[in-house]
MIDO-276332 format. One line per 5 residues: number of its first residue (from 1); their letters; for each residue z, y, x of C-alpha. Coordinates in nm, 3 decimals, padded with zeros to 5 digits, m for minus. Layout:
<rs>
NUM) A) Z/Y/X; ...
</rs>
This chain:
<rs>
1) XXXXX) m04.321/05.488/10.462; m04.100/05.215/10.350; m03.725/05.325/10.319; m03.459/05.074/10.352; m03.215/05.022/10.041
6) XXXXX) m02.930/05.138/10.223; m03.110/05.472/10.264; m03.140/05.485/09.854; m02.928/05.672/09.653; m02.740/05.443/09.444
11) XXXXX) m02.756/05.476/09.059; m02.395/05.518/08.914; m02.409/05.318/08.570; m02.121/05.152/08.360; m02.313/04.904/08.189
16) XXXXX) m02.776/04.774/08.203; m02.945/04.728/07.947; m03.301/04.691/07.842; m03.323/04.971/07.648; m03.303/05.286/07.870
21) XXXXX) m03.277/05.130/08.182; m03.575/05.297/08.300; m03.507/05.606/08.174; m03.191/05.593/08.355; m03.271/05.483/08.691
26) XXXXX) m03.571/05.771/08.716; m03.285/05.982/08.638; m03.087/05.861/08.930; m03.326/05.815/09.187; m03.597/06.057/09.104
31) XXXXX) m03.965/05.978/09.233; m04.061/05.692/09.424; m04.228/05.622/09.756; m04.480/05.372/09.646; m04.644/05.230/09.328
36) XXXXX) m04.441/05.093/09.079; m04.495/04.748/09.033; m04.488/04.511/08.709; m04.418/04.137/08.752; m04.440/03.861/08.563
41) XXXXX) m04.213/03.518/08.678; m04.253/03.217/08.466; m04.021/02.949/08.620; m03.819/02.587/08.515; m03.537/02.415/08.716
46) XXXXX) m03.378/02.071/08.736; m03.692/01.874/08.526; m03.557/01.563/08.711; m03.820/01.309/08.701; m03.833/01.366/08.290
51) XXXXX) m04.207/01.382/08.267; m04.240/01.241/07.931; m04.165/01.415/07.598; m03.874/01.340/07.404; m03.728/01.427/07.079
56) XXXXX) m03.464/01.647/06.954; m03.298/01.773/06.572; m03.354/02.141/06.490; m03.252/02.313/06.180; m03.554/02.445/05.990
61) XXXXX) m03.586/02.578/05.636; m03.750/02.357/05.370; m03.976/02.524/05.070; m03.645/02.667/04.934; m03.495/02.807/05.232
66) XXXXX) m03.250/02.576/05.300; m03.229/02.482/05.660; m03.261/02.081/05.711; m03.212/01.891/06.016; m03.557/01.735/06.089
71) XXXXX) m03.701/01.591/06.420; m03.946/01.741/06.659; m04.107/01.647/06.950; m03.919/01.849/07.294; m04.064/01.904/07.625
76) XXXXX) m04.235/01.691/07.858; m04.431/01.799/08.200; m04.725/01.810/08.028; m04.620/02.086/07.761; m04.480/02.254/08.073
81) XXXXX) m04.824/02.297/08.261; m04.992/02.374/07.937; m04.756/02.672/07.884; m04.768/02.745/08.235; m05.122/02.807/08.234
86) XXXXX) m05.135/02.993/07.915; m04.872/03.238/07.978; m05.061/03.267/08.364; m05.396/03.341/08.198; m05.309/03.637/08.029
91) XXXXX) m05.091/03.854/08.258; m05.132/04.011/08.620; m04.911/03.959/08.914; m04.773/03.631/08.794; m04.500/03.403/09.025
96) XXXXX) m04.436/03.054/08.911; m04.091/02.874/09.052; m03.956/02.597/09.083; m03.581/02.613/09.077; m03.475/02.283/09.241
101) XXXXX) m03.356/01.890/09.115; m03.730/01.788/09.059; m03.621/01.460/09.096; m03.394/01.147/09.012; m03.336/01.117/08.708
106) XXXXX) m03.551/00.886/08.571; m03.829/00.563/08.574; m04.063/00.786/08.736; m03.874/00.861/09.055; m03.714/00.519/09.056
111) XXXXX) m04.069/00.382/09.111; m04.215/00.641/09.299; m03.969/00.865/09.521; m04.086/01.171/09.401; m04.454/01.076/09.416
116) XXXXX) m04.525/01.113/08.978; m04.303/01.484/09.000; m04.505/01.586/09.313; m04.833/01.525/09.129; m04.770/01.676/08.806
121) XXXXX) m04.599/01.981/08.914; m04.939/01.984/09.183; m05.110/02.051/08.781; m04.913/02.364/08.796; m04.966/02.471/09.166
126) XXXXX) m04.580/02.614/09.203; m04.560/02.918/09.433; m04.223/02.826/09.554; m03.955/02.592/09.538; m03.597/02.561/09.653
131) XXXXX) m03.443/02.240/09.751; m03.161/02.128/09.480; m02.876/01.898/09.544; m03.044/01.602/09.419; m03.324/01.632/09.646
136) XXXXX) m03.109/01.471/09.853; m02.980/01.161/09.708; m03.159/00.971/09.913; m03.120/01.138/10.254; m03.310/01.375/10.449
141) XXXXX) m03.634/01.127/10.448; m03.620/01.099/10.054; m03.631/01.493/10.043; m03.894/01.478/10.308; m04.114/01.199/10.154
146) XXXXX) m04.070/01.394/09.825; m04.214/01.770/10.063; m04.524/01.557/10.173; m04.648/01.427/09.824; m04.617/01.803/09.741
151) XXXXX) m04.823/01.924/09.970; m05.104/01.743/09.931; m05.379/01.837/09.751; m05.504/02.214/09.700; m05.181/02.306/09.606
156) XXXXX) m04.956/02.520/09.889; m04.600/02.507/09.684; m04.356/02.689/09.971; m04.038/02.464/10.002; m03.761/02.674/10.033
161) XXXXX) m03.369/02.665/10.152; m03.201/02.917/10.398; m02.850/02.780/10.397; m03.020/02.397/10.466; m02.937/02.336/10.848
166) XXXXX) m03.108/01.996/10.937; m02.972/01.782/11.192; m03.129/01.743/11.487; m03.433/01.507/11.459; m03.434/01.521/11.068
171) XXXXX) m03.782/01.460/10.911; m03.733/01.772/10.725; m03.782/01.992/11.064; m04.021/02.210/10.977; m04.113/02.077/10.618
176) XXXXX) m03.802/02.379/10.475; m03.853/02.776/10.522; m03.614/03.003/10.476; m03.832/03.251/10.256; m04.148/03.329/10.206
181) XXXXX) m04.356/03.641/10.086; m04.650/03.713/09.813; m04.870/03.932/09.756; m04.956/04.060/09.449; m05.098/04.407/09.372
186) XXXXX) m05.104/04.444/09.725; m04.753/04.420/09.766; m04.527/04.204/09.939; m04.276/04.004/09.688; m03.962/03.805/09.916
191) XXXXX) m03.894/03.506/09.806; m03.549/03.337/09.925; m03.417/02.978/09.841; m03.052/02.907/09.823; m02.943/02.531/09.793
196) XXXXX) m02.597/02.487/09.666; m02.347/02.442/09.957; m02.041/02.203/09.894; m02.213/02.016/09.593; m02.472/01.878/09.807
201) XXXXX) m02.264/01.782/10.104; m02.009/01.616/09.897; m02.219/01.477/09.588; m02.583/01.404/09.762; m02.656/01.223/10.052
206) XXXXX) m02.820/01.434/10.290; m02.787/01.281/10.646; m02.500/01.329/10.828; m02.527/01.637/11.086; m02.719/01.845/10.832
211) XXXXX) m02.541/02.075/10.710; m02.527/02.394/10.467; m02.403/02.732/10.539; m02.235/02.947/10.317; m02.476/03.047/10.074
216) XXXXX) m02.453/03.386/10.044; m02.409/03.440/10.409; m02.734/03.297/10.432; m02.918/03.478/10.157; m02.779/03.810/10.312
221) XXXXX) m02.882/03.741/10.643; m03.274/03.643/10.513; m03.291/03.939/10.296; m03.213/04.183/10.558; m03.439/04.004/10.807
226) XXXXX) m03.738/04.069/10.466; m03.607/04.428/10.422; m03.643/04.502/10.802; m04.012/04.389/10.746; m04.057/04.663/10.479
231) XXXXX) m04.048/04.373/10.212; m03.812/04.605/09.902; m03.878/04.350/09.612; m03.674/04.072/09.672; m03.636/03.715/09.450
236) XXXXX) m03.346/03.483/09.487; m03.465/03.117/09.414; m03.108/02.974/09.385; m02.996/02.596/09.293; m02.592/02.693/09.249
241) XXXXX) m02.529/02.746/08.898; m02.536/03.039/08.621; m02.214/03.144/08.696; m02.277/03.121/09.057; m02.547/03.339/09.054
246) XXXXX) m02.356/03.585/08.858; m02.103/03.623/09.131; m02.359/03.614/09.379; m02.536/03.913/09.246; m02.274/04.126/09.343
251) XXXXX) m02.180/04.010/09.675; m02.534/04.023/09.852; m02.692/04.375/09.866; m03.086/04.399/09.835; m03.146/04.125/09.548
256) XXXXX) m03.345/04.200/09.277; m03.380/03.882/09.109; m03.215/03.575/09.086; m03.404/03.268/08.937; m03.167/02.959/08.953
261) XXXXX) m03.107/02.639/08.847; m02.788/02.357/08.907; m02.610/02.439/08.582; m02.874/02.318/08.356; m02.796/02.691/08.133
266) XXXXX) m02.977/02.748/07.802; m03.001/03.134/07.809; m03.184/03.273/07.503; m03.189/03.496/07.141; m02.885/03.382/06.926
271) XXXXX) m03.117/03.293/06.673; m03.164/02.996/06.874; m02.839/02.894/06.736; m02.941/02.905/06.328; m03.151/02.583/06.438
276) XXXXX) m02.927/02.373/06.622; m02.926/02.502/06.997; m02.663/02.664/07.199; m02.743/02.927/07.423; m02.445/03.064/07.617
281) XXXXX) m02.612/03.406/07.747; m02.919/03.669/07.641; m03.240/03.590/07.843; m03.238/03.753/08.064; m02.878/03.834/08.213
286) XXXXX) m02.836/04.143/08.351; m02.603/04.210/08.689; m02.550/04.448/08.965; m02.566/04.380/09.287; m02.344/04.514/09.583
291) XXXXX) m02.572/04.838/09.613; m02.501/04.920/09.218; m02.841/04.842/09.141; m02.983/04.565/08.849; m03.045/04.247/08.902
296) XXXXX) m03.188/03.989/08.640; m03.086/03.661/08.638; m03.212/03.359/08.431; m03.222/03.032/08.420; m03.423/02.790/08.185
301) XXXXX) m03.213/02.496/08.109; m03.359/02.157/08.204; m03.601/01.871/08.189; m03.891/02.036/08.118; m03.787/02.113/07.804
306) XXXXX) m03.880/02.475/07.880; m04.057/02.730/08.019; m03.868/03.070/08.154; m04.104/03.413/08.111; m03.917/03.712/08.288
311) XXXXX) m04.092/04.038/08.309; m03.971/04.288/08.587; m04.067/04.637/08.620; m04.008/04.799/09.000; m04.027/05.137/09.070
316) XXXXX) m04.265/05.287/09.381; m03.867/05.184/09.577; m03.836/04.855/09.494; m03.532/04.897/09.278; m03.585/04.721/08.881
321) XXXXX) m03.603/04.994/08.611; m03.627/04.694/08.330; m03.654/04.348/08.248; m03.719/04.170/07.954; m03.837/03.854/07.855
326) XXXXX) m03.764/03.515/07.680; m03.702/03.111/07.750; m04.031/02.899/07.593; m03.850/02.608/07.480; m04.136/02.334/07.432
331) XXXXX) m04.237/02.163/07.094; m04.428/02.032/06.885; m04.538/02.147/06.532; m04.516/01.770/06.434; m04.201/01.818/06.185
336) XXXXX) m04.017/01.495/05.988; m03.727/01.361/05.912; m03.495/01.053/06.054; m03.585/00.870/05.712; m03.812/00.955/05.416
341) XXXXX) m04.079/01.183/05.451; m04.134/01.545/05.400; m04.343/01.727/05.089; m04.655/01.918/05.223; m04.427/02.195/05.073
346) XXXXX) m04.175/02.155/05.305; m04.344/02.091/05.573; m04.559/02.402/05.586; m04.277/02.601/05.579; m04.062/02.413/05.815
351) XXXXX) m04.352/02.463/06.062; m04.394/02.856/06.027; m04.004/02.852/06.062; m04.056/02.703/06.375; m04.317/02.963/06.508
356) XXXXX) m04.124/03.262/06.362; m03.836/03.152/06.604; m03.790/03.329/06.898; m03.747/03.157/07.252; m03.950/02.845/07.022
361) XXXXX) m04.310/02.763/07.179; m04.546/02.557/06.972; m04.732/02.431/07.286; m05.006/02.107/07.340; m04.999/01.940/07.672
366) XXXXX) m05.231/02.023/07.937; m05.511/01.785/07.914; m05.522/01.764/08.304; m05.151/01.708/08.345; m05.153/01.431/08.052
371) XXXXX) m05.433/01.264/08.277; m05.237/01.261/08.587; m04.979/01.108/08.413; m05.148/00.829/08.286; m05.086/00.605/08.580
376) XXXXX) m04.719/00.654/08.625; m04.658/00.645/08.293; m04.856/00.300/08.222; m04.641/00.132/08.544; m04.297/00.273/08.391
381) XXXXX) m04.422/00.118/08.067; m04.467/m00.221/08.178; m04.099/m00.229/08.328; m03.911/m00.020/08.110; m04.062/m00.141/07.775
386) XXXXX) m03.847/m00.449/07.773; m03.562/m00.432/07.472; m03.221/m00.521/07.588; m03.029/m00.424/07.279; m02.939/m00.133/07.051
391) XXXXX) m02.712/00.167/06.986; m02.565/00.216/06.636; m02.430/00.533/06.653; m02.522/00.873/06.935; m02.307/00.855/07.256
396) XXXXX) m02.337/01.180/07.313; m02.321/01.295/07.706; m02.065/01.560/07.794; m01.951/01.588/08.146; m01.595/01.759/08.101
401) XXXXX) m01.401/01.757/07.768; m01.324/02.125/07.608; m01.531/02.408/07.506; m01.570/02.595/07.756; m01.759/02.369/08.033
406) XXXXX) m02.120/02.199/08.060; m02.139/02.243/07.690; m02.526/02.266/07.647; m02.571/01.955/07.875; m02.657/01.688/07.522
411) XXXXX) m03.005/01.664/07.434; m02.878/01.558/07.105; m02.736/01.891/07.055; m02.479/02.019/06.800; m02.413/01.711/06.744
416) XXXXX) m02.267/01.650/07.026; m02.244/01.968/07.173; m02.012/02.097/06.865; m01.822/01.740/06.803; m01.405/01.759/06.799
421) XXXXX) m01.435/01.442/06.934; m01.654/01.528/07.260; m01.438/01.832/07.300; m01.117/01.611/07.291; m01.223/01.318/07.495
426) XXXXX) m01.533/01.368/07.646; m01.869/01.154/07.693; m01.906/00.881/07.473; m02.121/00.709/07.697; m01.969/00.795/08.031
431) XXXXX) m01.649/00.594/07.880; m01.893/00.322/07.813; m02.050/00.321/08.179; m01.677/00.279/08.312; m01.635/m00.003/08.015
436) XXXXX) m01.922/m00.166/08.136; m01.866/m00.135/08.544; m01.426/m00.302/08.417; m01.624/m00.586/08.259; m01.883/m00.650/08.531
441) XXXXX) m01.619/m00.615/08.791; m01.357/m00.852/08.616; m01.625/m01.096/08.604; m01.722/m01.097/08.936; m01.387/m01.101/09.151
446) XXXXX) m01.139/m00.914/08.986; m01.074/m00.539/08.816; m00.811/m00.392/08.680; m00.920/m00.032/08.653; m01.294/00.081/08.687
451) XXXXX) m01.363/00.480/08.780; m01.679/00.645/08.730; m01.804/00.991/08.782; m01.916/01.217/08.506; m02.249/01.389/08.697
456) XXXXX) m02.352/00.975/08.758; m02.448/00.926/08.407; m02.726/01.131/08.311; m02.877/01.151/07.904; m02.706/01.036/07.555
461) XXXXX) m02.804/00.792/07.373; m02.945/00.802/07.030; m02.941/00.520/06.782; m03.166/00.252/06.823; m03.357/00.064/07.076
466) XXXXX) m03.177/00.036/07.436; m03.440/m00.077/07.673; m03.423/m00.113/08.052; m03.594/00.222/08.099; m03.340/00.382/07.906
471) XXXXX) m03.099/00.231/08.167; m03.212/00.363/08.445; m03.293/00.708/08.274; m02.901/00.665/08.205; m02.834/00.552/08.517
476) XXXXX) m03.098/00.655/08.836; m02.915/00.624/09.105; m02.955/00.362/09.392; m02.545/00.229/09.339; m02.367/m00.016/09.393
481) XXXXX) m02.017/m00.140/09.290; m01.741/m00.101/09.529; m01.366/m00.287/09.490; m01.123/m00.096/09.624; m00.729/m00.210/09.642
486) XXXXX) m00.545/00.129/09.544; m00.172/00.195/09.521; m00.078/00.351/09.131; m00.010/00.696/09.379; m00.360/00.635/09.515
491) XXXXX) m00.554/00.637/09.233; m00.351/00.893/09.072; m00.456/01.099/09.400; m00.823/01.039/09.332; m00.799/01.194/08.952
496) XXXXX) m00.640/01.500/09.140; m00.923/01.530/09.339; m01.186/01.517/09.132; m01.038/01.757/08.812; m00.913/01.979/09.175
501) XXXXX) m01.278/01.969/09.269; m01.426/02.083/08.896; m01.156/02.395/08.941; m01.294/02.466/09.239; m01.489/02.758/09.311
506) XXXXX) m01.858/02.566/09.294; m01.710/02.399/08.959; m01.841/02.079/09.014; m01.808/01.937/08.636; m02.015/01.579/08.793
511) XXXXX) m01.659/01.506/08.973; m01.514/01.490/08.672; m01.351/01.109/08.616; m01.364/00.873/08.343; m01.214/00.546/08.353
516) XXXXX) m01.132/00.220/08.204; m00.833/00.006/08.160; m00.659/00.358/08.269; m00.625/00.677/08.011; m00.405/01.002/08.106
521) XXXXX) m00.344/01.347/08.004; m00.497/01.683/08.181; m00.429/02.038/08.173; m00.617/02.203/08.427; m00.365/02.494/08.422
526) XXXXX) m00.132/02.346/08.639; m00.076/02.326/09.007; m00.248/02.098/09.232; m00.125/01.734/09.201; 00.051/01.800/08.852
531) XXXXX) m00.279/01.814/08.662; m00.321/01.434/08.578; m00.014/01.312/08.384; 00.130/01.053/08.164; m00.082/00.775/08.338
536) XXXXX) m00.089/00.454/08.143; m00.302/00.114/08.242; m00.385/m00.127/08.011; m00.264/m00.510/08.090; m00.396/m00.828/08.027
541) XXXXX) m00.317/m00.839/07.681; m00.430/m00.511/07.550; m00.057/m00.368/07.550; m00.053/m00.008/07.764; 00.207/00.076/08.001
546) XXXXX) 00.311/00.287/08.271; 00.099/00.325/08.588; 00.327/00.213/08.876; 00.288/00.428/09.153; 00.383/00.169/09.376
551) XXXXX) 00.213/m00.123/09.252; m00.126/m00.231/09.421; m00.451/m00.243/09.162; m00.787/m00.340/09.224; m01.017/m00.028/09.141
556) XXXXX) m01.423/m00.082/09.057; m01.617/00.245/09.108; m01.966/00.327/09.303; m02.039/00.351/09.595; m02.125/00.709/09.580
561) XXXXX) m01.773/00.782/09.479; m01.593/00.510/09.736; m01.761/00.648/10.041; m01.595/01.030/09.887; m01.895/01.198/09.725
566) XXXXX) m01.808/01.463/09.475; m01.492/01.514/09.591; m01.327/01.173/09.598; m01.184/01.260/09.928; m00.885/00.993/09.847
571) XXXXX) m01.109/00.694/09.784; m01.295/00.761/10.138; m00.974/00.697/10.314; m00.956/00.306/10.165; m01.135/00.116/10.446
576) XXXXX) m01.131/m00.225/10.599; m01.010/m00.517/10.391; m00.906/m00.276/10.124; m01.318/m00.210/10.052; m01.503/m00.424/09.945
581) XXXXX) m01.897/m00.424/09.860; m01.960/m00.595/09.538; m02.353/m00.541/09.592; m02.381/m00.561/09.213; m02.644/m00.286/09.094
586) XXXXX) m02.453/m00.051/08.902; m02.765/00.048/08.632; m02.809/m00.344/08.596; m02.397/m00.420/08.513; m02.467/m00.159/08.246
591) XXXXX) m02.759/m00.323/08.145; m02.546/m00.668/08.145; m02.308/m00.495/07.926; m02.543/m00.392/07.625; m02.703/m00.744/07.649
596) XXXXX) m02.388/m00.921/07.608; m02.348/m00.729/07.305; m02.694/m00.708/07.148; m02.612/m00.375/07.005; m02.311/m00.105/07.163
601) XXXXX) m02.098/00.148/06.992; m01.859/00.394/07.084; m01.519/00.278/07.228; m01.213/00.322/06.982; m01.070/00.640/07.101
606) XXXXX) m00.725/00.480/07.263; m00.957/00.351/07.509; m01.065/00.663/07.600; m00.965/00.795/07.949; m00.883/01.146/07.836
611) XXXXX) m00.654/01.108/07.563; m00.563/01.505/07.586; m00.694/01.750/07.780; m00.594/02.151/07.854; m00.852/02.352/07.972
616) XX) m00.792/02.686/08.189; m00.776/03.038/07.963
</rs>
């Protein structure tokens, strides 16, 4: 007989953890109905098109156990089958999900809609995915195109979202479930998909008439509908954020597990942060939901730099007596340094510092997967190879200044992720994007102030090459520029929306603005409309002055943002012969930019939008 979980007695503790959980929950509920069940979910989220290995700086000790900053090799979809299919091998009752934002993001999608992710992640035969946000960028008949490539093949990947409400007629009718459900060990696992709500409504492009419901409305109503099947182990597959999810647990009764993705969250052992990384959270996070009972959550940060491994134990009820596990973060055992090279010495013991680390996966690529790639990769070679200049310094990538938000984001790590000057100003090269969009707009018709949105720029850059694939990894997006003719008390509006709409509840940090020819102050802790102050535009001759609130100005930005995605709600309300097209790619005026210059560096900080900026407690 399968009891409901409101018929459970609920365990009364004031804190989970590993250690003892089980103990404690037998104590609570005493025996169990059915056979306990142990489950193994390896999982990744928002890979975005980034199919190819890249590099990053880790701290490793030398021969005299000193830690050095050397270079390894990171990720890549490849490295991500492989370790899919070696952690799979050795374990019963495995799930493998897919936690949304597949796609954009890169060469690969920009030449194939989806069709390069669909066919590697067919090397790993996913069990279940849920639809991000970006899934949508290019309508309901991108998403579906994307749904189709998946499903060919052997593979039977379930495509998952039950807040997604299509409109009527979309080409995703029928291609989206609400859940789905698994066997393993002969009993049934739910799995439920949760897209994130506002986000993609306001900073996607799904067709207009679908819609999103409230998400955990949605999840709620699904999971009851699985309970009242006799389905008590129940898996959230949620694209809304870490800190989402955390508040999520505890308003939706029946979850077990929540496996999400949005935030792009490094959760893992603190050691992590002796070589460079910064997790923000053990793996797994622990959480209760609205019954009392556990719930783990994880997440494994982003662009197949890693593999997630969570191992649940259920007892004969369904409720979790203990989870454990760890992040695989993917690399290479191919150690060396930025210049010079390293003693055998120091090598040797670099690379058993590297396996010692925990949450650290030495891991080759999957043969098979490497194959599939070959074809993709060789047509994104021939158009991306093509040098357009250089970078002489990082510009790192940081959505919001601070310490406290999207912190993790730079693949370049502490250096970015730790630098005063990110923290008091923000992206390096999201200034330059808005730099470059001024320029290209000035030259073609007119600018005085260009505006760009934090989320549209997408990877640092390191020193070195700049080549058009690096571009439009930078910049993957199908924009254009827009002119817009603003009043000083419009655009002033449009900051207030977009710092209003990264303090709202989602915490959209991709609204956040950077602009040129215009800098400002924030604080975040002040009311609506007072955030953005001390507005100053920069004139003809370099001299800064006052914004006039009254004044007209001609604002460049994209078209994403003119037409009011993430939040621009202000900039949607400029119509008629106040917009105007410009039809000028906006990944190819950033591309004119670095040619123009031969080689880029980081603006001198007075040119920096932010010039200070006060976060909330």
């Amino acid at each position: 007989m399968t009891h409901s979980r409101s018929m459970r007695r609920r365990p009364i503790w004031k804190t989970i953890t590993v250690i003892g959980l089980a103990a404690a929950v037998a104590g609570c509920l005493g025996s169990s109905d059915g056979e306990p069940l142990d489950l193994t979910i390896l999982h990744i989220n928002d890979h975005h098109s980034r199919l190819d290995a890249e590099t990053t700086t880790l701290r490793l000790k030398n021969a005299a156990g000193v830690r050095e900053a050397v270079t390894v090799d990171l990720g890549g979809f490849a490295r991500v089958a492989g370790a899919i299919e070696a952690l799979r091998g050795n374990q019963t009752n495995v799930l493998t999900l897919h936690a949304g934002d597949a796609i954009t993001g890169d060469l690969y999608y920009t030449l194939t809609d989806g069709r390069a992710d669909a066919a590697l992640m067919n090397t790993v035969c996913f069990d279940a995915m849920t639809l991000g946000n970006h899934e949508f960028d290019n309508g309901d008949a991108g998403a579906a195109k994307f749904i189709d490539e998946l499903a060919k093949g052997n593979c039977r990947t379930a495509v998952l979202s039950a807040n997604l409400k299509p409109r009527s007629g979309s080409p995703l009718t029928g291609k989206v479930r609400a859940s789905t459900v698994l066997q393993r060990n002969g009993q049934p696992i739910g799995i439920v998909g949760v897209t994130v709500a506002n986000k993609t409504r306001d900073s996607s492009r799904p067709d207009a008439g679908t819609g999103f419901e409230d998400e955990a409305a949605a999840a709620q109503r699904e999971i009851d509908a699985l309970r009242a099947q006799g389905v008590n182990k129940i898996v959230l597959l949620t694209h809304i954020g870490y800190p989402a999810d955390r508040q999520l647990a505890a308003r939706l009764s029946g979850v077990d597990v929540i496996v999400g993705g949005d935030s792009h969250t490094l959760l893992g052992p603190k050691n992590l942060t002796d070589i460079g990384l910064t997790p923000i959270d053990g793996y797994p996070s622990q959480a209760r939901n609205k019954d009392g009972e556990p719930v783990c959550i994880v997440q494994a940060w982003q662009y197949a730099y890693a593999v997630g491994e969570l191992r649940v134990r259920f007892d004969g009820r369904g409720v979790v007596t203990e989870c454990g596990g760890q992040p695989h973060i993917l690399v290479s055992d191919n150690v060396r340094r930025s210049s010079g090279t390293l003693a055998d010495a120091d090598r040797a013991a670099m690379q058993a510092d590297l396996r010692a680390q925990a949450g650290l996966r030495v891991q080759a690529p999957l043969a098979k997967a490497e194959q599939v790639l070959v074809p993709f990769a060789a047509a994104k070679r021939d158009f991306g190879a093509t040098k357009v200049g250089a970078a002489s310094e990082e510009l790192c990538l940081r959505r919001v200044p601070g310490t406290k938000r999207d912190v993790t984001r730079s693949a370049l790590g502490d250096l970015c992720n730790k630098s005063e000057r990110v923290n008091a100003y923000g992206g390096d090269i999201q200034q330059l994007v808005a730099q470059a969009f001024l320029e290209q707009g000035q030259r073609f018709g007119g600018a005085d102030i260009a505006l760009q949105n934090a989320g549209g720029v997408r990877v640092d850059i390191a020193p070195g090459d700049i080549t058009v694939g690096r571009i439009y990894t930078l910049l993957p997006f199908k924009n254009t520029l827009v002119r817009l003719r603003m009043s000083g008390a419009q655009v002033k509006a449009a900051l207030e929306d977009a710092v209003g709409f990264v303090l709202a509840a989602a915490g959209n940090t991709g609204a956040y603005p950077y602009t040129a020819g215009l800098r400002f102050e924030v604080d975040l802790n002040q009311p609506a409309g007072q955030r953005i102050t001390n507005l100053q535009i920069r004139d003809a001759s370099g001299s800064w002055k006052p914004l006039d609130l009254n004044a007209n100005y001609r604002v460049v930005t994209n078209d994403f943002l003119a037409n009011g995605g993430d939040g621009y709600a202000t900039l949607k309300g400029i119509v008629a012969d106040a917009r105007e097209d410009t039809f000028l790619d906006y990944a190819d005026s950033f591309l004119q930019y670095v040619k123009q210059r031969g080689t880029i560096t980081r603006l001198p900080l007075d040119l920096y939008s932010t010039q200070r900026f006060v976060d909330t407690p």
